[in-house]
C-alpha positions, 0 to 999 in steps of 0.5 A: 680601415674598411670592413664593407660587404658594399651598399648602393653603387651611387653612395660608394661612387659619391664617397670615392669621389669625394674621399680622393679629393680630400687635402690629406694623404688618406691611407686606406685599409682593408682589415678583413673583407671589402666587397661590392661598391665598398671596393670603390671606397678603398680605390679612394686612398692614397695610398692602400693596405691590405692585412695578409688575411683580407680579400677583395670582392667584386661584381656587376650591380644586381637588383632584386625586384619587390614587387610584381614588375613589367616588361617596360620597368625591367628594361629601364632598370637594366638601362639603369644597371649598366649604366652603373656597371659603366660607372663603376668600372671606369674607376676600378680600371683607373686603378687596378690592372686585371688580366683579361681571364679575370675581366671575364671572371667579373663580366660573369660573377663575383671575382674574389681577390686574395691580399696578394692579388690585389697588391700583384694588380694595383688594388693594394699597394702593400700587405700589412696591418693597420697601424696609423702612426703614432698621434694621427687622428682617427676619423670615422665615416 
């Protein structure tokens, strides 16, 4: 079950990869909102649900700036930027379908999916509830 407003693009891309390779048919559920590089996370189940009521939030990689910064630092943060947004949506690609009136939605802010968008674009495979089967263990990351 995933509750995620995201985190570091990095950190969500290792635990997809990770997560997707695990020996075990791992379900994924979106109980309320997954946002962010969180979505990554959710991409990693086999098999996705989503609660009728959840959405999905997603958008290029950002980056505020702490302190005073120079020219030569902001070009190689935005190299870094889009590298990352590379990165990210190779593996949003790999699973979902958008049409291209949404990819120009993401290209130019947050793009926010309802439960059903997300099962009609393969983000999502069904709209239900968590419920693992009865006895199955529970595992928090």
């Amino acid at each position: 079950m995933i509750h995620s407003t995201g985190g570091w693009v990095s950190d969500g891309i290792v635990i997809h990869n990770y997560l997707r390779t695990l020996p075990v048919e791992l379900v994924t559920y979106n109980s309320g909102a997954v946002s962010s590089i969180a979505v990554l996370v959710y991409l990693a189940g086999r098999r996705r649900v989503v609660n009728g009521s959840a959405t999905f939030m997603i958008h290029k990689s950002t980056l505020t700036f702490p302190a005073p910064t120079t020219a030569e630092q902001i070009q190689k943060s935005i190299r870094a930027l889009k590298i990352e947004d590379r990165r990210s949506e190779d593996i949003l690609r790999q699973h979902i379908n958008l049409p291209p009136k949404r990819w120009q939605v993401h290209k130019r802010g947050d793009l926010i999916l309802t439960a059903q968008e997300s099962v009609q674009f393969g983000l999502a495979h069904t709209v239900g509830d968590f419920a693992p089967p009865a006895g199955s263990k529970l595992f928090t990351v």
